[in-house]
FIFIBA-611393 format. One record per residue (C-alpha): x, y, z. Coordinates in steps of 0.2 Angstrom, whole numbers, plus 5000, padded with zeros to 4 digits. Example, Ala and Ser with C-alpha at 12.3 -4.5 7.8 and 13.67 -1.06 7.14 Angstrom:
// residues 2
506249785039 506849955036 
//
This chain:
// residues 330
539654475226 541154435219 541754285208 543554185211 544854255200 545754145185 546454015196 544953985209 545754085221 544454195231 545054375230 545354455248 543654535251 542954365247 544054285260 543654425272 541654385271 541354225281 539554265285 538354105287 536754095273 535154005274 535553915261 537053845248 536653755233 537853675224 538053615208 537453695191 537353875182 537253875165 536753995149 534953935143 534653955124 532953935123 532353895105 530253925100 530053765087 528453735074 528753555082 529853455092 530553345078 530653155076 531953065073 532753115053 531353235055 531553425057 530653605065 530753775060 531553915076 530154035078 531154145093 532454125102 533254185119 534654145131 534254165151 535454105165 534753935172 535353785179 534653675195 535853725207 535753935203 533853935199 533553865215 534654005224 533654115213 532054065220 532554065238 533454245234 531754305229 530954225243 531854315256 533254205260 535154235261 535954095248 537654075241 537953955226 539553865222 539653815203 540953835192 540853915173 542253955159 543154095157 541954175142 540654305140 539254175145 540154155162 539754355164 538154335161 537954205174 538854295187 537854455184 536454395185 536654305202 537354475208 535854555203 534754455213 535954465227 536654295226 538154255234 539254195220 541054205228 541253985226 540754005209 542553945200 543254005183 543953875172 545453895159 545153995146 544553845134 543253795146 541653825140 540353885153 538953745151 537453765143 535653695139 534653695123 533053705126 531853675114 529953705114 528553685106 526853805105 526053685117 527453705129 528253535127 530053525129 531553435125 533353495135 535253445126 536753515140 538553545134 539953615142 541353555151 541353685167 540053595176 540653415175 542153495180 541653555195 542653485212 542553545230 543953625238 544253635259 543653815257 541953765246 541653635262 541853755275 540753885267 539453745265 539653705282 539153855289 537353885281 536053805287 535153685276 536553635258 535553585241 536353515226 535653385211 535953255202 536553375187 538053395199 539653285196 539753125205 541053175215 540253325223 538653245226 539953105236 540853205247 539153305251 538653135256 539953075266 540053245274 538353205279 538653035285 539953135297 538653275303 540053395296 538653455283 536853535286 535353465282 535253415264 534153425250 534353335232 533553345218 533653205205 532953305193 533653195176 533353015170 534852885175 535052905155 535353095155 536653085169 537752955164 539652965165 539653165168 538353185183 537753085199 537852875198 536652765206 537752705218 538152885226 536252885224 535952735236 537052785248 536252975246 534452915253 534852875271 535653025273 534653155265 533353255272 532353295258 532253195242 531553285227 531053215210 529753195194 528953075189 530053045174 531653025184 530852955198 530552795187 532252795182 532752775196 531652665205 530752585191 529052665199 527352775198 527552915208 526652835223 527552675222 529152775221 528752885240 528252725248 530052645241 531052795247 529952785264 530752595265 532452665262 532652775274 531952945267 531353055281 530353165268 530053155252 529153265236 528853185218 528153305206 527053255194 526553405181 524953475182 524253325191 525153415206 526353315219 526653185231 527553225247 528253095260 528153175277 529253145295 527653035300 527952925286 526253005277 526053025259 524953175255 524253205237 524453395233 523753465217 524453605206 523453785202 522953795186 523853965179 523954035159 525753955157 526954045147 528353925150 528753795161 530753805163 531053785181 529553765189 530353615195 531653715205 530353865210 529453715216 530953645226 531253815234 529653845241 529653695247 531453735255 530653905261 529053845269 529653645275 531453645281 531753825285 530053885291 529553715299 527653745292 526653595290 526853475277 525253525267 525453695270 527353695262 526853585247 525253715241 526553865246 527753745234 526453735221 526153915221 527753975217 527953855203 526353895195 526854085197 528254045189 527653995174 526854135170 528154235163 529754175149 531254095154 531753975170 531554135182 530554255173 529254215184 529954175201 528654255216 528954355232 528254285248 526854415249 526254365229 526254165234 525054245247 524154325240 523954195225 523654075239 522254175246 521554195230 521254025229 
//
């Protein structure tokens, strides 16, 4: 797996390997510094670091990860600075034998993005992003055509507007597979460097799954969970999932159904990305294996409680055969 050279051209073997995936995500990997606090502090207030780490992360890549670990073929297309970070990104999606020829070097002033998250011994959080590489992320004719040819695309709201458009409008032309967004940031978090509300609107008719929390839900749609799957359902969401923490999730099926699915309680070590092992299962089991609705949102469940077992946004991240066997436990 190689990456594009200084000037996001794809080397030769790169060009050469045109193989279809089951899945392209597009959009965001970045470093994670994770920062252990006293507290989270209030504002004028302040927290002591008791440990630190950095892990690679972001939406788009973590969800690769968790369909790579999963058994599926994915390819991500991202794009990081031209730094030491970058290496440790592309590393680690070659490690996990990811795909990673679309993921773009900036300039050598670009700085790879990056999230600070800090968290506090009850495992609360609070995420600051910086970096320009992400935000500066654009598709080329090649990026499209790569997209094109793998079955199902994912990408986030954590993706630049114009990505998440042309995604959209290649949708709206059947020149894209089915697609799956995650909105998995508040309006507020996303504004002027990530997805608008209008590219939003025109997202839901076109879109084949819809994925949010509860938080960003209501930024969206000023709604509970529930009141936010019956509005989608009116606007033309085939299916749905609205994740709601430990009181599980909510999923909108093809029927038009809302289903209430809890979450399995599990000793958490940390809950970085069990959003994402969440939408990958749900990936895995609903659009790719065509398993029932229920059965797809516990196998979701599953994976993200596994996950969050174990450090960092993919320390955790399960096999088929241990979702299983959790499963079976259960």
């Amino acid at each position: 797996m190689n990456e594009f050279d200084g000037d996001g051209a794809a080397t030769d073997s790169e060009a050469a390997d045109d193989r279809a995936l089951d899945v392209v995500t597009v959009g965001s990997a970045v470093l994670d510094r994770i920062y252990g606090l006293t507290n989270l502090p209030e504002p004028d207030g302040g927290a002591f670091v008791r440990d630190e780490a950095t892990a690679a992360g972001g939406v788009a890549a973590n969800v690769a990860a968790g369909l790579a670990e999963l058994g599926r073929e994915t390819g991500v297309v991202s794009r990081v600075g031209d730094d030491a970070a970058a290496d440790r990104i592309l590393a680690d999606l070659r490690e996990r034998g990811i795909d990673a020829r679309r993921v773009q070097r900036g300039a050598s002033d670009e700085r790879t993005t990056y999230s600070m998250i800090l968290r506090d011994p009850d495992g609360e959080r609070m995420i600051v992003n910086g970096g320009e590489a992400v935000p500066n992320l654009r598709l080329s004719g090649e990026d499209r055509a790569y997209v094109r040819r793998a079955d199902l695309a994912f990408t986030s709201a954590y993706a630049p507007d114009p990505v998440v458009a042309d995604l959209v409008d290649a949708r709206k032309r059947d020149d894209c597979p089915p697609l799956v967004f995650d909105l998995a940031g508040p309006l507020s978090e996303l504004e002027e460097r990530a997805t608008r509300p209008e590219t939003l609107d025109a997202l839901l008719p076109v879109c084949d799954c819809f994925v949010a929390n509860e938080v960003s839900a209501r930024s969206y749609l000023g709604k509970d969970p529930r009141g936010a799957v019956e509005t989608l359902r009116e606007r033309g969401v085939r299916r749905a999932a609205v994740t709601r923490g430990t009181d599980g999730a909510l999923l909108l099926t093809e029927a038009g159904d809302i289903l209430e699915l809890p979450a399995f309680a599990v000793e958490t070590a940390d809950t970085t990305g069990a959003g994402d092992a969440f939408t990958a299962g749900l990936i895995h089991g609903w659009l790719l294996d065509n398993r029932s609705a229920r059965e797809a949102g516990r196998f979701a469940a599953a994976a993200a409680a596994l996950n969050c077992r174990a450090e960092t946004a993919r320390g955790g991240l399960p096999t088929e055969t241990e979702v299983r066997r959790f499963l079976d436990s259960r």
